[in-house]
ZAZAZA-360437 format. One line per 4 residues: their letters; for each residue z, x, y of N, C-alpha, C, O. Coordinates in nm, 2 decimals. Layout:
! ZAZAZA-360437
a = Z:X:Y:Z:X:Y:Z:X:Y:Z:X:Y | ...
***
This chain:
! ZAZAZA-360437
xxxx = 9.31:10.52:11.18:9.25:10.40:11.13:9.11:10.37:11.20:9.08:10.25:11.19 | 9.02:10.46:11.28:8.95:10.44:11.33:8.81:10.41:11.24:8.71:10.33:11.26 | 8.84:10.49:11.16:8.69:10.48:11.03:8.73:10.31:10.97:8.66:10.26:10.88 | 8.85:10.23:11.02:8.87:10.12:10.96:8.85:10.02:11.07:8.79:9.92:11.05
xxxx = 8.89:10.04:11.13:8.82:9.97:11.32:8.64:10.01:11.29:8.60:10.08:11.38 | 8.57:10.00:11.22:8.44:10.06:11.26:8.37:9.95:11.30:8.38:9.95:11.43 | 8.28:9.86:11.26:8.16:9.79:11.31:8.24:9.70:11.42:8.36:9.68:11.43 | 8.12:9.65:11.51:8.18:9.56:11.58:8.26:9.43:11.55:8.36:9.38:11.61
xxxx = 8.19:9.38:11.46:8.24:9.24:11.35:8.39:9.26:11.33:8.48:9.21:11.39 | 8.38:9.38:11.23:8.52:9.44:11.25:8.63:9.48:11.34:8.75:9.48:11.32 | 8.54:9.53:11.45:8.61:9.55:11.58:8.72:9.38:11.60:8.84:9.35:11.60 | 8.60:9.31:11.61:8.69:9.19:11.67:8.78:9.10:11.56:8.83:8.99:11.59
xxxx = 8.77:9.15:11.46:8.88:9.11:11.36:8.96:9.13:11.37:9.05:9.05:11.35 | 8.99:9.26:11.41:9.14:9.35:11.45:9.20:9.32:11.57:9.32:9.31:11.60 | 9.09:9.31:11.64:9.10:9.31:11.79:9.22:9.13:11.78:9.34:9.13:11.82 | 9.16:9.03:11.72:9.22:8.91:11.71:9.32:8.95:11.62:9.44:8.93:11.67
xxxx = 9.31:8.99:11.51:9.48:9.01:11.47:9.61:9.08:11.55:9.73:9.03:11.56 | 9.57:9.20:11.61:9.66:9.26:11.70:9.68:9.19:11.82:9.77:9.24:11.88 | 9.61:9.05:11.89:9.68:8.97:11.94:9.75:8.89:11.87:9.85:8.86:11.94 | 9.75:8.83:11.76:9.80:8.76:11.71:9.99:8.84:11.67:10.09:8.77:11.68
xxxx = 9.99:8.94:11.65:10.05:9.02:11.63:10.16:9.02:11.78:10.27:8.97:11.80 | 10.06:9.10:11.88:10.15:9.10:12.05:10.22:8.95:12.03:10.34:8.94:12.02 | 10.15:8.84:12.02:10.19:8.67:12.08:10.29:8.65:12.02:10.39:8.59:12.06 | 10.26:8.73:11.86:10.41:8.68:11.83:10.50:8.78:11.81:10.56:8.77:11.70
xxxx = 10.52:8.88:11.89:10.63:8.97:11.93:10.68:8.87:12.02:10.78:8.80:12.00 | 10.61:8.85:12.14:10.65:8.86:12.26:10.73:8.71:12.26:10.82:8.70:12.34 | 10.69:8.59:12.16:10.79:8.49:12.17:10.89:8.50:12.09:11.00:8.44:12.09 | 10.85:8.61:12.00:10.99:8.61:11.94:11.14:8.73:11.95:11.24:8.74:11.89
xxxx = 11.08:8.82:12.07:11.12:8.91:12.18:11.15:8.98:12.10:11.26:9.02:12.13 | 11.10:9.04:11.96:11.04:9.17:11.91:10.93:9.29:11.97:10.82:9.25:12.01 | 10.94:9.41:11.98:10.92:9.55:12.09:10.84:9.60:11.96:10.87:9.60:11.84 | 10.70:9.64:12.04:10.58:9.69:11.98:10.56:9.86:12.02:10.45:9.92:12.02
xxxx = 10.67:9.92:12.06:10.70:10.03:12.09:10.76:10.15:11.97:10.81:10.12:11.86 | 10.72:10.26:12.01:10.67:10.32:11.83:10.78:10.33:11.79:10.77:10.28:11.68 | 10.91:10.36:11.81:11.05:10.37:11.74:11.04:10.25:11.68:11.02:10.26:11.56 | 11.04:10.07:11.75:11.08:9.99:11.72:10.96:9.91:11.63:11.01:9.83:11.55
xxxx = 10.86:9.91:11.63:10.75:9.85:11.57:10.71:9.86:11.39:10.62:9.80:11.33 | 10.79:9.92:11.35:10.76:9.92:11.19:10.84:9.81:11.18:10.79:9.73:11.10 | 10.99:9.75:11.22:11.06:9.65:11.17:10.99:9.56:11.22:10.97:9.48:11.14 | 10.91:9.53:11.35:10.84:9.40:11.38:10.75:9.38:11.34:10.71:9.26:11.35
xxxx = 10.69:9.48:11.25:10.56:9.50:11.14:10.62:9.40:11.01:10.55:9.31:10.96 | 10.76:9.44:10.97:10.79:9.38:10.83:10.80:9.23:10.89:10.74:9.13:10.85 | 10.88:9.24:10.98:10.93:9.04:10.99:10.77:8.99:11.02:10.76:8.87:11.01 | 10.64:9.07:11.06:10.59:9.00:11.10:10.51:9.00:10.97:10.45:8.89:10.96
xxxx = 10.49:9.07:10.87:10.43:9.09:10.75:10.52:8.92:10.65:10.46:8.86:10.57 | 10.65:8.88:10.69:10.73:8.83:10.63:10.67:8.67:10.71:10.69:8.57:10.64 | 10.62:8.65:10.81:10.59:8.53:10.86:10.46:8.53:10.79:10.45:8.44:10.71 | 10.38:8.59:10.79:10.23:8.57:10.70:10.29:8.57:10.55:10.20:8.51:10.48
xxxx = 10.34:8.59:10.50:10.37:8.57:10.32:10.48:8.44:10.35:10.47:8.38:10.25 | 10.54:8.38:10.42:10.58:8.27:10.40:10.45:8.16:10.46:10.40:8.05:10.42 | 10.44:8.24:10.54:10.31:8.13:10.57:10.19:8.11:10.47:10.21:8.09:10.35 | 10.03:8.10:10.53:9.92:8.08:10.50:9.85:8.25:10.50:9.75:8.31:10.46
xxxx = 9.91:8.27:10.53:9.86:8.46:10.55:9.81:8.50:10.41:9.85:8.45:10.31 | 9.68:8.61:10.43:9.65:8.62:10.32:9.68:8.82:10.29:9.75:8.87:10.38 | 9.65:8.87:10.22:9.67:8.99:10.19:9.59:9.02:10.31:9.66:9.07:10.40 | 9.46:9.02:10.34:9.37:9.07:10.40:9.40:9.08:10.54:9.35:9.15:10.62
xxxx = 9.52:8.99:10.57:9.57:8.92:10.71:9.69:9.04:10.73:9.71:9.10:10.83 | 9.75:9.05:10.58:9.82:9.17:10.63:9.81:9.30:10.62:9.89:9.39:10.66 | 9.67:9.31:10.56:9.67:9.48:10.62:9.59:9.50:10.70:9.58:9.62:10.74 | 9.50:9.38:10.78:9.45:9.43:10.87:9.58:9.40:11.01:9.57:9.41:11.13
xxxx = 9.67:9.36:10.95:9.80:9.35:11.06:9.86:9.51:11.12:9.89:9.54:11.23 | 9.87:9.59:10.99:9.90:9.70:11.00:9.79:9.79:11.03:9.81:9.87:11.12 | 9.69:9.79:10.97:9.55:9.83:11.04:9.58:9.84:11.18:9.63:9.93:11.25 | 9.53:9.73:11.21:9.53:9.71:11.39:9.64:9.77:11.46:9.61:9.81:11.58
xxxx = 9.79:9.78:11.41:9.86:9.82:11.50:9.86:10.02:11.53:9.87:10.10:11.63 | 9.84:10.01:11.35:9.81:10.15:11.35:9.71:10.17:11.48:9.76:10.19:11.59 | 9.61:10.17:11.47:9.48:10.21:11.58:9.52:10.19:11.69:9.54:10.29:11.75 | 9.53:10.07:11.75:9.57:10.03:11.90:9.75:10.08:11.95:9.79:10.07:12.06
xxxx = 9.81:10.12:11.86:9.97:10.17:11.92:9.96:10.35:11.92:9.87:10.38:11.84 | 9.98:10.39:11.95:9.92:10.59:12.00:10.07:10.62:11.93:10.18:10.56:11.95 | 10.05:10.72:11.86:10.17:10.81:11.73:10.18:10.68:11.63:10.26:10.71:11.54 | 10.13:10.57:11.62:10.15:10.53:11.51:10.10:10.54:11.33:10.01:10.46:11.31
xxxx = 10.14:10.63:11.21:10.11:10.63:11.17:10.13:10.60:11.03:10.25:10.62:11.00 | 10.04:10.54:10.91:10.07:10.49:10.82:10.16:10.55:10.73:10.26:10.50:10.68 | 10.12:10.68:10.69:10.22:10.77:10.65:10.38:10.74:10.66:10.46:10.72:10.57 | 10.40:10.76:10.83:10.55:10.75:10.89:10.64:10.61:10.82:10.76:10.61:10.79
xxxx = 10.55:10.51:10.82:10.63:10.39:10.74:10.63:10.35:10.64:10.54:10.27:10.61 | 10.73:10.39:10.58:10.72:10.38:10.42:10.79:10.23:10.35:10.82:10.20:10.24 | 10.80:10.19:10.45:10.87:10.02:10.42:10.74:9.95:10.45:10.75:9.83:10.43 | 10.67:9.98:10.47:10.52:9.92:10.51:10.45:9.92:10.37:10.41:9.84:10.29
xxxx = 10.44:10.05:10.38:10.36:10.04:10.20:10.44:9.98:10.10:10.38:9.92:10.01 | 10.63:9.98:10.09:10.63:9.87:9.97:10.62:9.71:10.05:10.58:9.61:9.98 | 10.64:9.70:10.16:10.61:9.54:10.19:10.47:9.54:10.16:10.45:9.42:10.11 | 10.38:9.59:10.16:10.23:9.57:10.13:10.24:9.58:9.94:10.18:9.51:9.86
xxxx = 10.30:9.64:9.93:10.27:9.64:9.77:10.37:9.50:9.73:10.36:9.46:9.61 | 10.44:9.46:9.79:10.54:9.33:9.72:10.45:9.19:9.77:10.42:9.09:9.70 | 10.40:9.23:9.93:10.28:9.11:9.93:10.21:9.10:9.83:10.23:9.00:9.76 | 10.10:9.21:9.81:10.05:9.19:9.72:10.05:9.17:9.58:9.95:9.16:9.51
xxxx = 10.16:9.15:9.53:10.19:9.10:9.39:10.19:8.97:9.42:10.17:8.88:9.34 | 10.22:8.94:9.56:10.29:8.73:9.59:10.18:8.66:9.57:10.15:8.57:9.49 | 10.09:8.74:9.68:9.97:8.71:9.72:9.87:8.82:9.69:9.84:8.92:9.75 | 9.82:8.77:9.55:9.71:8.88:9.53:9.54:8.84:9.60:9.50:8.73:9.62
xxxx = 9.49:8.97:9.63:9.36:8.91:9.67:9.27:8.88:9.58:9.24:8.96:9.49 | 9.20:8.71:9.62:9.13:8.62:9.56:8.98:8.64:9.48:8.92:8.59:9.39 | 8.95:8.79:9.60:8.83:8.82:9.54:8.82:8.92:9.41:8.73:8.93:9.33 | 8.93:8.99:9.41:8.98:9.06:9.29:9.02:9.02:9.17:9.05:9.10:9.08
xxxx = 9.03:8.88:9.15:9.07:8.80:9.01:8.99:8.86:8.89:8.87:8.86:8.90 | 9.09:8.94:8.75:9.03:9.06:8.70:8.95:8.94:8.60:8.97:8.82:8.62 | 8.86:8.98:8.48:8.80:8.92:8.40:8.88:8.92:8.28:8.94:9.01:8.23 | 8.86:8.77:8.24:8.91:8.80:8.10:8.91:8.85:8.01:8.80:8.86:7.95
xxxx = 9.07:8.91:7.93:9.00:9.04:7.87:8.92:9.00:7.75:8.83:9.09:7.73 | 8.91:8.89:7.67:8.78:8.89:7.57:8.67:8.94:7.66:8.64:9.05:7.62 | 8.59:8.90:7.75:8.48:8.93:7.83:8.45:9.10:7.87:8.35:9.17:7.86 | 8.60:9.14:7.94:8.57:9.29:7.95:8.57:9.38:7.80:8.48:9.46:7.78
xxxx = 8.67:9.37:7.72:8.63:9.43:7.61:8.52:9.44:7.57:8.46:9.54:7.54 | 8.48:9.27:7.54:8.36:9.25:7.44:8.29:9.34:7.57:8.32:9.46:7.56 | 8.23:9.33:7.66:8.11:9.44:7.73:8.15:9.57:7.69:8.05:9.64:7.67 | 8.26:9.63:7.67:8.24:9.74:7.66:8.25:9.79:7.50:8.24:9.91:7.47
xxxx = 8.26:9.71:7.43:8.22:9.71:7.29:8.06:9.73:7.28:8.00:9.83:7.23 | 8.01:9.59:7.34:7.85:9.61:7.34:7.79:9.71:7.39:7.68:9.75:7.35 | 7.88:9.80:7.53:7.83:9.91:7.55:7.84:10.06:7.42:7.76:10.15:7.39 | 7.96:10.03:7.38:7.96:10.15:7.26:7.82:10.09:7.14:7.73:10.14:7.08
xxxx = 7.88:10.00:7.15:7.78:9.98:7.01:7.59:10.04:7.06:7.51:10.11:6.99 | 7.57:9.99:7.17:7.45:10.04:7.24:7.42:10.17:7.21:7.30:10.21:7.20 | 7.57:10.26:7.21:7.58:10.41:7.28:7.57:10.45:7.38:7.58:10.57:7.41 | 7.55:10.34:7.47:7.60:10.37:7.62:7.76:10.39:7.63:7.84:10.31:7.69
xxxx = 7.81:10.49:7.56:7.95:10.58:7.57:8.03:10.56:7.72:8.14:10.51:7.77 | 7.91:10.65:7.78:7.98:10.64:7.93:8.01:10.49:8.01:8.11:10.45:8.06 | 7.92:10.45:8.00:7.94:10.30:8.05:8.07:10.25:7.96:8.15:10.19:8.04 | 8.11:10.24:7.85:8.17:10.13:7.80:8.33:10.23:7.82:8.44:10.19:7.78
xxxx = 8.32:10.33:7.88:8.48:10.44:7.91:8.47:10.40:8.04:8.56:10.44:8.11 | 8.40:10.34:8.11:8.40:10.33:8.29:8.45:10.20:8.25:8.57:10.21:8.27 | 8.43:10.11:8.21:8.45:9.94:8.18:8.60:9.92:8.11:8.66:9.81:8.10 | 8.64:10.04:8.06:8.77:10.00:8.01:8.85:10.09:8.09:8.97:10.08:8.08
xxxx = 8.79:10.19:8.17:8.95:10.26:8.27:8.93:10.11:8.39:9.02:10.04:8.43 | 8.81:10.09:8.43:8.80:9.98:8.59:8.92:9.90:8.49:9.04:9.92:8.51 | 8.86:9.82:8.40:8.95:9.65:8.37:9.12:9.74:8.32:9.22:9.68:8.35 | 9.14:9.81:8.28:9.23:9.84:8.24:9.36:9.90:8.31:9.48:9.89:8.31
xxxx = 9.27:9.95:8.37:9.37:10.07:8.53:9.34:9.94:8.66:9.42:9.95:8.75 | 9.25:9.85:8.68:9.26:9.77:8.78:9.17:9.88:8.91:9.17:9.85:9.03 | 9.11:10.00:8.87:9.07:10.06:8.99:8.93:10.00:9.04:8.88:9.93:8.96 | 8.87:10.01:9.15:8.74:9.94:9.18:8.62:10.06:9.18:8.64:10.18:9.19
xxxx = 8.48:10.00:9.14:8.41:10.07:9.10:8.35:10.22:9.16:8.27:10.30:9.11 | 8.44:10.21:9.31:8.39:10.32:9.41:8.46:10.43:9.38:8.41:10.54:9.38 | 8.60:10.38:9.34:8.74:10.52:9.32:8.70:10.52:9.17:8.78:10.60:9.12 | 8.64:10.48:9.09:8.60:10.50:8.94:8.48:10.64:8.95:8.48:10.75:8.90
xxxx = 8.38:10.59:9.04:8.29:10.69:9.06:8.35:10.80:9.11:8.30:10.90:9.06 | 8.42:10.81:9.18:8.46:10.94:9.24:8.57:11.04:9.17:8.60:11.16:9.21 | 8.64:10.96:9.05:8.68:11.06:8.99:8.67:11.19:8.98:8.55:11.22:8.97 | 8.75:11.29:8.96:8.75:11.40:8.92:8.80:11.44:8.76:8.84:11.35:8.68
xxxx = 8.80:11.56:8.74:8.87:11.54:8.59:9.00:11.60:8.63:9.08:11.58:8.54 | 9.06:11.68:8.76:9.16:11.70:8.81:9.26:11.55:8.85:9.38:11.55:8.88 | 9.19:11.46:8.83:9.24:11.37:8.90:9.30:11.26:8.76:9.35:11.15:8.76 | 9.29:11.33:8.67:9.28:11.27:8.51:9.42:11.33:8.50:9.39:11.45:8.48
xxxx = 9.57:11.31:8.50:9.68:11.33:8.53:9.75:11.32:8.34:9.77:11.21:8.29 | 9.78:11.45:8.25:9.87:11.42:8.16:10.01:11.43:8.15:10.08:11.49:8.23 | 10.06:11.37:8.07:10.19:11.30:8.02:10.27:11.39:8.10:10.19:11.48:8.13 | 10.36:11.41:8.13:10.53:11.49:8.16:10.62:11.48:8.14:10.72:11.50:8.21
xxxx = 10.60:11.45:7.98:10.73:11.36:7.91:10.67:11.35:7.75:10.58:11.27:7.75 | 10.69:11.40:7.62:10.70:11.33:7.49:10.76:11.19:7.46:10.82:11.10:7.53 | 10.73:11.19:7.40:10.71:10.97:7.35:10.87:10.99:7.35:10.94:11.08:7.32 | 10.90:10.83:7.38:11.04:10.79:7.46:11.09:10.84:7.57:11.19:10.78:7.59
xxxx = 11.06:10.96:7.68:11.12:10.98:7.76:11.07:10.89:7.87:11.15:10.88:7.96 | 10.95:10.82:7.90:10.91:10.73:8.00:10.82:10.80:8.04:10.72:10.73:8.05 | 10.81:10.95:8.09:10.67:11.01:8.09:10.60:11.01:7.98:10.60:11.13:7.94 | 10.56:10.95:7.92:10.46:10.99:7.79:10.35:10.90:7.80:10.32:10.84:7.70
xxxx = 10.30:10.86:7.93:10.19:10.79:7.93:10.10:10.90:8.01:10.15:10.99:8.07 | 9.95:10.88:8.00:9.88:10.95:8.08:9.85:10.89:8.24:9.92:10.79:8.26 | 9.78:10.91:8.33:9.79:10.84:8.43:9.65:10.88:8.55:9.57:10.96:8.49 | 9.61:10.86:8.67:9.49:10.88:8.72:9.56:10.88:8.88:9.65:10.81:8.91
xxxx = 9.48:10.98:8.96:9.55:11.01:9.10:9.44:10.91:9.12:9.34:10.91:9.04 | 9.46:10.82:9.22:9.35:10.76:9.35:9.35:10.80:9.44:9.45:10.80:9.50 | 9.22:10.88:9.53:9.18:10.90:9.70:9.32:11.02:9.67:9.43:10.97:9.72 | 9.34:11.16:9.61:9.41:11.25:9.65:9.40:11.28:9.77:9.29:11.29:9.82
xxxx = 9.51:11.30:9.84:9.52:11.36:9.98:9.51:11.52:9.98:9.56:11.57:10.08 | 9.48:11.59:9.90:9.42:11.72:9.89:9.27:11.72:9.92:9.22:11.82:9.96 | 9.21:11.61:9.89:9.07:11.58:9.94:9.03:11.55:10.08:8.93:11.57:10.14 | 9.16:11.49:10.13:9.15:11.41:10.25:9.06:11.29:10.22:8.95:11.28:10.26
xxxx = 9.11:11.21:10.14:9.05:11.08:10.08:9.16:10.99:10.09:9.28:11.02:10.08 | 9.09:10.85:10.11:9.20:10.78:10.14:9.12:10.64:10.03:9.00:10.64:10.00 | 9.23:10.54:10.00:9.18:10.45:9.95:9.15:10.31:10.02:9.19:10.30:10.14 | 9.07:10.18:9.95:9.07:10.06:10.04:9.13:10.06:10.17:9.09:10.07:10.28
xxxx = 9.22:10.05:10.12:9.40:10.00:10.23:9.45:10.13:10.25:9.57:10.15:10.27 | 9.37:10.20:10.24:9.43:10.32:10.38:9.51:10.41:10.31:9.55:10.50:10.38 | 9.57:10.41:10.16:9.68:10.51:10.16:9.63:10.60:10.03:9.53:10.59:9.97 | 9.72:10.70:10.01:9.63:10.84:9.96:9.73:10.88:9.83:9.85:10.84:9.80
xxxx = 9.67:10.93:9.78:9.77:11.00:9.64:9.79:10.83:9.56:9.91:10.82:9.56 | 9.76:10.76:9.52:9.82:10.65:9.46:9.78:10.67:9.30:9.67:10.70:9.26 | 9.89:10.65:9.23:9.92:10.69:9.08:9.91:10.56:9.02:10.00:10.48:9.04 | 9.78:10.56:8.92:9.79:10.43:8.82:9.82:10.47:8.67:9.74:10.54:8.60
xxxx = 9.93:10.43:8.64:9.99:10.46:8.52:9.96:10.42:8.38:10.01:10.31:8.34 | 9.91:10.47:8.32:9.85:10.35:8.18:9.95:10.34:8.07:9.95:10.38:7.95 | 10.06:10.26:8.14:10.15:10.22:8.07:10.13:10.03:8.05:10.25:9.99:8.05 | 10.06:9.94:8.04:10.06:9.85:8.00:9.93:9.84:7.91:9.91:9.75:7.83
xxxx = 9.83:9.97:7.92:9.74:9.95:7.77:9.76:10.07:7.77:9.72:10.15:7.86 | 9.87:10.11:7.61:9.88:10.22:7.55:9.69:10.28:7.49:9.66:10.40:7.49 | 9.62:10.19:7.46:9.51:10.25:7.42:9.41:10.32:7.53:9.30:10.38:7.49 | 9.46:10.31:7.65:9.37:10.37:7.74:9.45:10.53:7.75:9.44:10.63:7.83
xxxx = 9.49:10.52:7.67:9.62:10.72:7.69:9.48:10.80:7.60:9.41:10.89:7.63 | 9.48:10.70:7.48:9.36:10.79:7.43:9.22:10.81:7.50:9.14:10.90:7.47 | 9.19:10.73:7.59:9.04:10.71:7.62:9.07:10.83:7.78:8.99:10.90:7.84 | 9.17:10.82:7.80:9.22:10.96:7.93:9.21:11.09:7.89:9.17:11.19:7.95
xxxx = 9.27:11.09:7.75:9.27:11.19:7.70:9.14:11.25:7.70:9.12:11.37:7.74 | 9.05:11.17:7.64:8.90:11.22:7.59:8.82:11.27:7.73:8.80:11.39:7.74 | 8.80:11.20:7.80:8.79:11.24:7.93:8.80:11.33:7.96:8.71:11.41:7.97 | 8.96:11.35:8.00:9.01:11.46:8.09:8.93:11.63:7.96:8.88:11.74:7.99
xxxx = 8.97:11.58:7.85:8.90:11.72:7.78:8.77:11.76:7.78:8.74:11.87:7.73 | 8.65:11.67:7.84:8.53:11.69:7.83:8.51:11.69:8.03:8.41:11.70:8.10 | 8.62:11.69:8.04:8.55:11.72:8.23:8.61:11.86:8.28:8.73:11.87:8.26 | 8.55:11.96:8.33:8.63:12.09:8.40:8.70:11.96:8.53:8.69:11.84:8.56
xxxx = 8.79:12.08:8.60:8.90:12.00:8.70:8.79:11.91:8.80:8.78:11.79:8.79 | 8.71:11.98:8.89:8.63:11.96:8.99:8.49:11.87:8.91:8.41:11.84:8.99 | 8.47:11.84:8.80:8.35:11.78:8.78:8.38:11.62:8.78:8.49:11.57:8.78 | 8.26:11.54:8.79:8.28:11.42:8.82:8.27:11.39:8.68:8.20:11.44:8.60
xxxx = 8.42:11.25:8.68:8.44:11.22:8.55:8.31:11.16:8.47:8.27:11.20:8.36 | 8.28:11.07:8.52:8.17:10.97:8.49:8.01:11.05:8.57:7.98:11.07:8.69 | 7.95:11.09:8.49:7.81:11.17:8.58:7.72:11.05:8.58:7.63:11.07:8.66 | 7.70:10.92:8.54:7.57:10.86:8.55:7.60:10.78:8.69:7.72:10.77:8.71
xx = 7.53:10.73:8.78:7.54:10.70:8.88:7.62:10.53:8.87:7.65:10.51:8.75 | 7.65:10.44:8.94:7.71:10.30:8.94:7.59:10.22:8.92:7.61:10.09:8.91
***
């Protein structure tokens, strides 16, 4: 987590959460020791979602402990990443509120109609798949994932790797391999499709810059 500990600003963000974190082990005589510290991670993940805690609050919770506790690693706790993914449905972050879909469509209409093609396929995998404009850019066409399943078995949607850990890439919040499934807009299967057939594995999906 050290590339996430980076600026000083940041330094003392973490620095103050990971006390915040010790203070409240220590009254509540929970052990920040590596065997025992992923359960004090959840209950303490569990006092910020009942509380005022915001998402940001809890992954720089796990952030910080990760870095400042030695063998701690994100990987190893896998009750971590679903408490972070159940936070995050409770408590989504504020600055991510997606646009309405009249608004993103209509843009990417006006982008086709323009013939800016590529723009108006970047504007409907971002609003559609929910990815942010950085892991949009960095696509690969390897990373353009098809069906594993004919229609009705439940694989028969297409799907997109995020930050593969074959790259050694990681995403926002730290974790690797994350699979976004385009199973709530059937019409983005076709727009993956087109994609994935016009990119070799290793080429970047989208070539025009952000």
């Amino acid at each position: 987590e050290s590339s996430t500990v980076g600026s000083a600003s940041a330094k003392r963000h973490y620095d103050s959460m990971f006390a915040r974190l010790k203070a409240w082990a220590a009254t509540n005589g929970r052990s920040l020791e590596l065997h025992h510290v992923e359960v004090t991670l959840l209950d303490f993940l569990d006092t910020l979602l009942e509380g005022d805690g915001k998402l940001d609050d809890a992954e720089k919770a796990v952030s910080s402990a990760v870095h400042y506790i030695p063998g701690l690693s994100r990987p190893d706790m896998k009750r971590i990443k679903k408490a972070l993914k159940g936070f995050r449905k409770r408590k989504p972050s504020l600055s991510r509120v997606p646009l309405p879909e009249e608004l993103a469509y209509g843009a990417a209409a006006i982008a086709f109609i323009l013939s800016y093609v590529e723009l108006g396929q970047r504007i409907l995998i971002m609003y559609g798949l929910k990815t942010r404009p950085g892991e949009t850019a960095k696509l690969l066409g390897e990373d353009i994932n098809a069906p594993a399943g004919g229609p009705g078995s439940g694989l028969e949607f297409w799907s997109v790797t995020i930050a593969p850990s074959s790259r050694l890439e990681a995403s926002k919040t730290q974790n690797g391999d994350d699979c976004i499934i385009a199973r709530d807009r059937p019409f983005l299967n076709s727009v993956l499709a087109i994609l994935k057939g016009q990119t070799g594995p290793k080429e970047l999906v989208f070539k025009t810059p952000e």
